[in-house]
C-alpha positions as CSV (number, residue, x, y, z in Angstrom):
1,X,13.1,-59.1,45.5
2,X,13.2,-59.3,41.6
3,X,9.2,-60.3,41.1
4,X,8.2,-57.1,43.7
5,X,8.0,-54.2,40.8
6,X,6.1,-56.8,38.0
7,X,4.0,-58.3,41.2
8,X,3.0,-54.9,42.1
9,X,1.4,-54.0,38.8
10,X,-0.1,-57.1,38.7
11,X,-2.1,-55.8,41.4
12,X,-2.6,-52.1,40.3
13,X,-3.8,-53.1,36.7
14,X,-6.0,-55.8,38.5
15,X,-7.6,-52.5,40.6
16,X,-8.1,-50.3,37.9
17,X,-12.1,-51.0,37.5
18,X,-12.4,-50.7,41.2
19,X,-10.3,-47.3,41.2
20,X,-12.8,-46.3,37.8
21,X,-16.0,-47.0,40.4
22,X,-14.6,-44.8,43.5
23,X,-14.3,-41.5,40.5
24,X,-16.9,-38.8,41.0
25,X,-15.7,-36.1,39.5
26,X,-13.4,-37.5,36.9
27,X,-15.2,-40.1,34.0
28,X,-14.3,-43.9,34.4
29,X,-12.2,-43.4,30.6
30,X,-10.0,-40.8,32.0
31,X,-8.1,-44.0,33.4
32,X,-7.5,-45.6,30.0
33,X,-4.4,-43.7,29.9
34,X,-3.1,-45.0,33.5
35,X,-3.9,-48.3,32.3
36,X,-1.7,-48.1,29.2
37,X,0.9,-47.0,31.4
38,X,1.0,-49.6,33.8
39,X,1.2,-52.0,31.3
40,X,3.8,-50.1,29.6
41,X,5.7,-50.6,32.7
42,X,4.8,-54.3,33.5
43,X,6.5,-55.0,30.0
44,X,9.7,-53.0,31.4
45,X,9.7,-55.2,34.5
46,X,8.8,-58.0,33.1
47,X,12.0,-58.0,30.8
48,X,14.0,-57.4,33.6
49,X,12.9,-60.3,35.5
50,X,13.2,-62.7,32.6
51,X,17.0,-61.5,32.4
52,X,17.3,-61.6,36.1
53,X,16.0,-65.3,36.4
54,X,18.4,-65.7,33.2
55,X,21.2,-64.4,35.0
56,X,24.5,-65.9,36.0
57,X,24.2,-64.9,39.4
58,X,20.4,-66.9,39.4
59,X,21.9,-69.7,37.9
60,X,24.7,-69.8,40.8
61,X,22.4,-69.2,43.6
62,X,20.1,-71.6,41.9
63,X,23.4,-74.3,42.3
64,X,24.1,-73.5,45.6
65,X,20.5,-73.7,46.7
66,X,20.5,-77.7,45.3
67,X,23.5,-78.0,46.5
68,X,22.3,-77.3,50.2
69,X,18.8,-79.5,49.7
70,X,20.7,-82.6,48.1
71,X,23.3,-82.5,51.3
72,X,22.3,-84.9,53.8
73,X,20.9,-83.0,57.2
74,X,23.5,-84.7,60.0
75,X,21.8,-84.2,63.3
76,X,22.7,-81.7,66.0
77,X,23.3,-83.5,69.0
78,X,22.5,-79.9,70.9
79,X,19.1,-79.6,69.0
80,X,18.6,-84.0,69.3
81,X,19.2,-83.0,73.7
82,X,17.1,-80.3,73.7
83,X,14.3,-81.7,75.2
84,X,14.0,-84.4,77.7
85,X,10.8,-86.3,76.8
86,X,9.2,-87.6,79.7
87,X,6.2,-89.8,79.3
88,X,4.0,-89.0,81.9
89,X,4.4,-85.4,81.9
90,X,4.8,-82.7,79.6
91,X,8.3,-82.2,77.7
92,X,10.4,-79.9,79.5
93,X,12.9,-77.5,77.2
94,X,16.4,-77.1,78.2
95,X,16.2,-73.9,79.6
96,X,14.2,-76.0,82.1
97,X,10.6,-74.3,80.5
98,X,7.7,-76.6,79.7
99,X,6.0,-75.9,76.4
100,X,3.2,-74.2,77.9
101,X,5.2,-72.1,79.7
102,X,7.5,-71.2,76.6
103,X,3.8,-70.6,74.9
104,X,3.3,-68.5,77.7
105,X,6.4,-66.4,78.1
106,X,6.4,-65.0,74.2
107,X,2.7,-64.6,74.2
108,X,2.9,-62.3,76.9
109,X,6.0,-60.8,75.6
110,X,4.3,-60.4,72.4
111,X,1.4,-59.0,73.9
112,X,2.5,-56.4,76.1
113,X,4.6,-55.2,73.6
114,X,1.5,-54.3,71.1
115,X,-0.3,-52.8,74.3
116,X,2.8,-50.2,75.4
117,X,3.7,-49.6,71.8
118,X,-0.2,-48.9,70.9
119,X,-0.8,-46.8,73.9
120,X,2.0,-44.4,73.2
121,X,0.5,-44.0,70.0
122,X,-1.1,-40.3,69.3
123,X,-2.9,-38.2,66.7
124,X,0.4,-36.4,66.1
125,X,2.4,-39.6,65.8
126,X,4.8,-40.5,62.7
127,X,2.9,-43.2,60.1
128,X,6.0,-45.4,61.0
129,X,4.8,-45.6,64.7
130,X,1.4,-47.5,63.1
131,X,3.7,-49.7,60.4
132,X,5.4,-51.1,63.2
133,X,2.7,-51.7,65.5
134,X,1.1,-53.5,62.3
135,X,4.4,-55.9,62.3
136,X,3.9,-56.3,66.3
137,X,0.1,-57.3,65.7
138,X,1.3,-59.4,62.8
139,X,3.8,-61.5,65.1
140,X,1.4,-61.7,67.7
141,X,-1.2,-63.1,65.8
142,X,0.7,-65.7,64.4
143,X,2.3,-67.1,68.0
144,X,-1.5,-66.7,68.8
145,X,-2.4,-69.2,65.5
146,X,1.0,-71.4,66.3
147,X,0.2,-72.2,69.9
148,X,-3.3,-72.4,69.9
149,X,-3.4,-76.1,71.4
150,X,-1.7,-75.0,74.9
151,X,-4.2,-71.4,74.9
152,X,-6.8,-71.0,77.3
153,X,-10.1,-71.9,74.3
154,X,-11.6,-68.4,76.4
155,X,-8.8,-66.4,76.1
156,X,-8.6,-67.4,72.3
157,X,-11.7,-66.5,71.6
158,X,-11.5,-63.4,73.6
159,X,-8.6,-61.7,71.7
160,X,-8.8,-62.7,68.3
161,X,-11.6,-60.3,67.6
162,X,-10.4,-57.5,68.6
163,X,-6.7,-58.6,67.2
164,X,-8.5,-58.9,63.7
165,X,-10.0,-55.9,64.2
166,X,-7.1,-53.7,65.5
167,X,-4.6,-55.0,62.4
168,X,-7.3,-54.2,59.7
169,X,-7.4,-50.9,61.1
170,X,-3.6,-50.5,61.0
171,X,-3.5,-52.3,57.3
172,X,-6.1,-50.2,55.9
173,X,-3.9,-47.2,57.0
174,X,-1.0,-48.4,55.2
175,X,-2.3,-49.6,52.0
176,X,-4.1,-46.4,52.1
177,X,-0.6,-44.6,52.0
178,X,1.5,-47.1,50.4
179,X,-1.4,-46.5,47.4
180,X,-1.3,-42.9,47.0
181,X,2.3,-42.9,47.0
182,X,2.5,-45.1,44.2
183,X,-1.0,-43.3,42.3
184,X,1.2,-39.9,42.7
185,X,4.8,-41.5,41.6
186,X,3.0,-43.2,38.1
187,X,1.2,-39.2,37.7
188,X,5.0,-37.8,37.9
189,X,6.1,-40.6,35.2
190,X,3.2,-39.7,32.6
191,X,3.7,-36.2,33.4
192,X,7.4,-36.5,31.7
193,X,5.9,-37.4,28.7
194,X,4.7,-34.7,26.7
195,X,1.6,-36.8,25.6
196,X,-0.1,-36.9,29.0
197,X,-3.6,-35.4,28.7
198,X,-4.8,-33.2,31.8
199,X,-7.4,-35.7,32.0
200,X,-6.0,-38.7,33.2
201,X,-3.5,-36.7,36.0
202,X,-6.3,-35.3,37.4
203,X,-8.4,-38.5,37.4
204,X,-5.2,-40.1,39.8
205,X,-5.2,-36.5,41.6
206,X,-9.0,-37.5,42.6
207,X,-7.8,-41.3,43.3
208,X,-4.6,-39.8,45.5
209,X,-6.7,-37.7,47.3
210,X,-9.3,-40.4,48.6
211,X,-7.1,-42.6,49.5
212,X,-5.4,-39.8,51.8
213,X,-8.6,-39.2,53.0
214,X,-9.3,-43.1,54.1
215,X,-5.8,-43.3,55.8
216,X,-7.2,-40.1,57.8
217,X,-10.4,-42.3,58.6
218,X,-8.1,-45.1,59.7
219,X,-6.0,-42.9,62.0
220,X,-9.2,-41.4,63.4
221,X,-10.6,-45.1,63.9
222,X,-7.4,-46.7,65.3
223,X,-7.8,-44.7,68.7
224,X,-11.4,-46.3,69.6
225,X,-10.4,-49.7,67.8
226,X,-6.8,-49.6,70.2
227,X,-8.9,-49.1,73.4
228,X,-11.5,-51.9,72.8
229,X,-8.4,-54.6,72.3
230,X,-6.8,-52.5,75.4
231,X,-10.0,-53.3,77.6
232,X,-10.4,-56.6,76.2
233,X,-7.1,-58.0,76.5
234,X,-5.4,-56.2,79.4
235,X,-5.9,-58.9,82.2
236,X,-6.1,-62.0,80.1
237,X,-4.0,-64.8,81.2
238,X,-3.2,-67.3,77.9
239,X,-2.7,-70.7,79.0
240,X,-3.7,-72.7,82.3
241,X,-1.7,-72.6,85.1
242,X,0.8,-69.7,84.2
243,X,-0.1,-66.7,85.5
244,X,0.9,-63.2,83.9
């Protein structure tokens, strides 16, 4: 993705007064200097997007891409069959699965997945084993939002609590890491200059070292936060008449 590296300092250099008001030890000015350097860097990657989006290979992609949207869509007659519509009951899929049941089937899928993949989760686990749990809670979310008409209104409200709960939990820890990895890799850059000041390294040391410690609080929180979506989601049946 060509926009990720300009994006991302976007969002750094928007931070930096929140970053200046979490310093105790350090003084708010010792981050002028990461500042500068950001922006240094957001004028790097800024250039190379313009000359990216300026590129031969944009401009074909950007061809082929019209190209596709201006061809008329001829119907599928496999996707046009794939339902048999009948009007006094509830459209039934080709695989012989009515929409609640399909609603059923993935939510379940979805869910149980989150629950076996959470529970094997322990203090000594790999950071990956929470990134993907975050993806599982992502995807079960959004078949949660997507089928929300053919839901049990109980079951609904039951679980998106402690859903909403559980993937903060699991974001905080990532950001927390995906931060300090990024504060420490812009410290290496400045440190290969011979004009970085002690100051302003030791100001992101302070920065790198919080953030480890709120990804420790996450962790610490993510047991307690796993078993209250565990106890309040174990039994719950998501639509009427399909049983899990």
């Amino acid at each position: 993705d060509v926009t990720t590296p300009t994006r991302d300092l976007d969002v750094y250099l928007a931070e930096i007064p929140a970053m200046t008001k979490r310093l105790r030890a350090a003084a708010p000015t010792d981050l002028d200097a990461f500042g500068e350097h950001l922006r240094r860097r957001r004028g790097e990657t800024l250039d190379q997007l313009r000359a990216d989006l300026t590129s031969e290979r944009f401009a074909c992609l950007l061809h082929d891409w019209e190209a596709v949207v201006a061809e008329p869509d001829e119907p599928d007659p496999a996707e046009t069959d794939s339902v048999d519509w009948d009007s006094d009951s509830e459209p039934v899929l080709r695989n012989g699965l009515t929409a609640t049941a399909l609603a059923d089937e993935r939510l379940t899928r979805a869910h149980r997945r989150v629950l076996k993949m959470g529970a094997a989760i322990t203090p000594t686990s790999a950071p990956d084993r929470l990134h993907t749990l975050r993806k599982r809670c992502k995807e079960l979310r959004y078949l949660v939002e997507v089928f929300e008409p053919l839901e049990i209104p109980g079951a609904r409200k039951r679980a998106l609590p402690v859903l909403k709960n559980l993937q903060d939990c699991l974001g905080e820890f990532q950001d927390s890491e995906v931060q300090a990895a990024a504060i420490r890799s812009y410290a290496a850059e400045m440190m290969s200059s011979a004009s970085a000041a002690p100051g302003p390294l030791l100001a992101m040391g302070e920065l790198a070292a919080q953030l480890d410690a709120d990804q420790r609080r996450s962790r610490e929180r993510f047991a307690g936060i796993f078993a209250t979506f565990q106890d309040a989601t174990a039994k719950l049946r998501w639509t009427r008449g399909v049983r899990q």
